[in-house]
C-alpha positions as CSV (number, residue, x, y, z in Angstrom):
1,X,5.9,-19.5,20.5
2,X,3.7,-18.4,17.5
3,X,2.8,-15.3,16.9
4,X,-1.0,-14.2,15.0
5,X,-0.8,-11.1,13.2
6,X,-3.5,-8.4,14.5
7,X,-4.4,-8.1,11.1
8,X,-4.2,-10.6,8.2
9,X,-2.6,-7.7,6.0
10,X,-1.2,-4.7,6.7
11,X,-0.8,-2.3,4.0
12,X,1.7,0.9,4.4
13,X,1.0,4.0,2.0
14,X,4.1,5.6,1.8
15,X,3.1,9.1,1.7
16,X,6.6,11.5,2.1
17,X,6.6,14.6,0.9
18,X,9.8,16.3,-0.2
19,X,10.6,19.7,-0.7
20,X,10.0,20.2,-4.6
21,X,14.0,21.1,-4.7
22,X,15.4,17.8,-3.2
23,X,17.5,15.5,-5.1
24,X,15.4,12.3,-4.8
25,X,11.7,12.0,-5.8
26,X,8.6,11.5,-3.4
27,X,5.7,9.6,-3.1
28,X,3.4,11.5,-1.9
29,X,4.2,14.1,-5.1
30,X,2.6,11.2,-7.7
31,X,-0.8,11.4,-5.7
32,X,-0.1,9.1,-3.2
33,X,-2.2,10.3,-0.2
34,X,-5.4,10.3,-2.4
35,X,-4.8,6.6,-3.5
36,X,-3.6,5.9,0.2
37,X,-7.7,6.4,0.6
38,X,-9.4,5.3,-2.0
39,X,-7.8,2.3,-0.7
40,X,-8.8,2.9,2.8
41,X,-12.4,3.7,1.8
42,X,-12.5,0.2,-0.6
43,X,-11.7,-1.9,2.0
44,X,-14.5,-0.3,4.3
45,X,-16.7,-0.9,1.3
46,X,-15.7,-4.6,1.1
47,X,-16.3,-5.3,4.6
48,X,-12.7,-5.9,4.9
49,X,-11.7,-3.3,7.4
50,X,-10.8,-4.4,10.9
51,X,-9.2,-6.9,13.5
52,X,-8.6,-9.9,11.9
53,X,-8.7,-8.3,8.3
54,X,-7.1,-5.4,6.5
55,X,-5.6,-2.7,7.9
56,X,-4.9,0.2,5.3
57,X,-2.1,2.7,7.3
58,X,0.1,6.0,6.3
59,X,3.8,5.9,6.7
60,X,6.4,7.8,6.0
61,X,9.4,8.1,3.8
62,X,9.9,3.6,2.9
63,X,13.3,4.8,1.2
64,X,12.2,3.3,-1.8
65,X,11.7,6.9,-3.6
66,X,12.9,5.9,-6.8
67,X,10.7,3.4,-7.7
68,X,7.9,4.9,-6.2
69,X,5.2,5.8,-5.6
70,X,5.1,2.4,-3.0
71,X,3.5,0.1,-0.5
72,X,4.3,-2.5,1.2
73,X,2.2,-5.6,2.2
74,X,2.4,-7.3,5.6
75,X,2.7,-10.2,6.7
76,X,3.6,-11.1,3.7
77,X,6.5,-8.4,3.2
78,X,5.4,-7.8,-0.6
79,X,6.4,-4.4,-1.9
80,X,4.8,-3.0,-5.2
81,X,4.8,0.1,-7.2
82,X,1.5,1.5,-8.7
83,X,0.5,4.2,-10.8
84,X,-3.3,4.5,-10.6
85,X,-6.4,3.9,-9.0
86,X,-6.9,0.7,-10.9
87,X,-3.4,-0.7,-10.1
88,X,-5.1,-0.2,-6.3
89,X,-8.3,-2.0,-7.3
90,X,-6.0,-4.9,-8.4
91,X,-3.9,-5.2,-5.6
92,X,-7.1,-5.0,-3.4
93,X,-8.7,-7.5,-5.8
94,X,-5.7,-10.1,-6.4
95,X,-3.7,-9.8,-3.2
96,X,-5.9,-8.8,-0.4
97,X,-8.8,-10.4,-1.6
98,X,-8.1,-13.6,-3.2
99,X,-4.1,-14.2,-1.5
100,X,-2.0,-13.9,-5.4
101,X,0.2,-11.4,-5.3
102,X,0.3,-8.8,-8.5
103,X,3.3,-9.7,-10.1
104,X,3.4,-7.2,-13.0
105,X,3.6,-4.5,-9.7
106,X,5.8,-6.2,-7.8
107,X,9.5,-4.7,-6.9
């Protein structure tokens, strides 16, 4: 049996939110929900949004912590780190857009 993919990528923000106190980091405290929609609202401006397309979705805690803040990529199953809004616009640009993976964000 093959299986199609609803979506050609699906992209998951992780977006946990520790308590400032806990012993591990979080995500969500190195800006993470506001990147999680610049992302959302790029792919809406690409035309990419949709069935068939790119989904761009919150999750929570990816127990990656430490080398956050992270995403991962589906189908695909690529993982990366970022730090800014332009490390979004490159992962849009390179991975979502054109299929090459960013390397230099990869984990």
């Amino acid at each position: 049996m093959i299986v199609v993919s609803y979506y050609q990528h699906h992209v998951f923000f992780c977006l946990n939110q520790r308590d400032p106190s806990a012993d591990r980091p979080s995500c969500n405290a190195c800006g993470a929900e506001e990147l999680q929609a610049h992302a959302k609202r790029r792919i809406k401006q690409l035309g990419l949004a949709g069935a068939g397309k790119v989904r761009i979705n919150k999750a929570g805690c990816l127990d990656r912590c430490e080398e956050g803040p992270v995403i991962v990529v589906y189908p695909e199953g690529v993982w990366y780190q970022y730090f800014d809004q332009a490390d979004i616009d490159e992962i849009i640009d390179s991975h979502l857009v054109e299929g090459k993976p960013v390397e230099r964000l990869r984990l």
